[in-house]
Wavefront OBJ file of the C-alpha trace (Angstrom):
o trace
v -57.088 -67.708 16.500
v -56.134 -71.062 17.738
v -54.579 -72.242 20.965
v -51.664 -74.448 21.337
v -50.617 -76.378 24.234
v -47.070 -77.596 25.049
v -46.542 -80.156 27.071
v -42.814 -81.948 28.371
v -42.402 -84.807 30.312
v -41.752 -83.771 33.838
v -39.218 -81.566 35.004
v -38.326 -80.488 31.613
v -39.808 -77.544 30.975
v -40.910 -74.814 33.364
v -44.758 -73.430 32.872
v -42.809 -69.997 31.754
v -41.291 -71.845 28.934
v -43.765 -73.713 27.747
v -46.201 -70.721 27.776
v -43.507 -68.667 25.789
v -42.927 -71.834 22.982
v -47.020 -71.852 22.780
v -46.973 -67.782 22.372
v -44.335 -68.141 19.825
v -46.098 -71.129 17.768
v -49.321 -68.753 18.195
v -47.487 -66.039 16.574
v -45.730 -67.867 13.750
v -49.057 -69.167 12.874
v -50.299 -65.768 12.816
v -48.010 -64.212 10.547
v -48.275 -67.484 7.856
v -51.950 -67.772 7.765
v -51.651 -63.890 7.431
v -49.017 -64.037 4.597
v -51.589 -67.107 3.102
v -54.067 -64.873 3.233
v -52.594 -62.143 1.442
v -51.167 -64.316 -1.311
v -54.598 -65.757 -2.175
v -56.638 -62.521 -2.159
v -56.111 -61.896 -5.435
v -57.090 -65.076 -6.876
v -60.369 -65.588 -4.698
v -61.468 -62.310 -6.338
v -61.057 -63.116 -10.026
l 1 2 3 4 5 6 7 8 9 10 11 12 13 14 15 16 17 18 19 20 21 22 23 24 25 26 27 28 29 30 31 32 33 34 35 36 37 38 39 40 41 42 43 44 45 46
C-alpha cells in the first residue's frame, strides 16, 4: 500500500490534520484500486 505525505505551508495545518487528509487519501486509494481490481478480474482471466 502506498504512503502519502501532506504537507502545508506553515501554520496551516496541524500534524493531526494532515495525518487524517493522508489516512483519508490512503483509504480512497484503497477502495479504487480495490474496485479496479475487481472490475478487471474478469477480463485478465479470459
Amino acid at each position: 500500500m502506498p504512503t502519502y505525505i501532506v504537507s502545508a505551508a506553515a501554520n496551516r495545518l496541524t500534524k493531526q490534520v494532515k495525518q487524517e487528509i493522508a489516512s483519508l487519501i490512503t483509504e480512497s486509494h484503497s477502495g479504487a484500486t480495490s474496485q479496479a481490481m475487481l472490475a478487471t478480474s474478469g477480463s485478465i482471466a479470459n
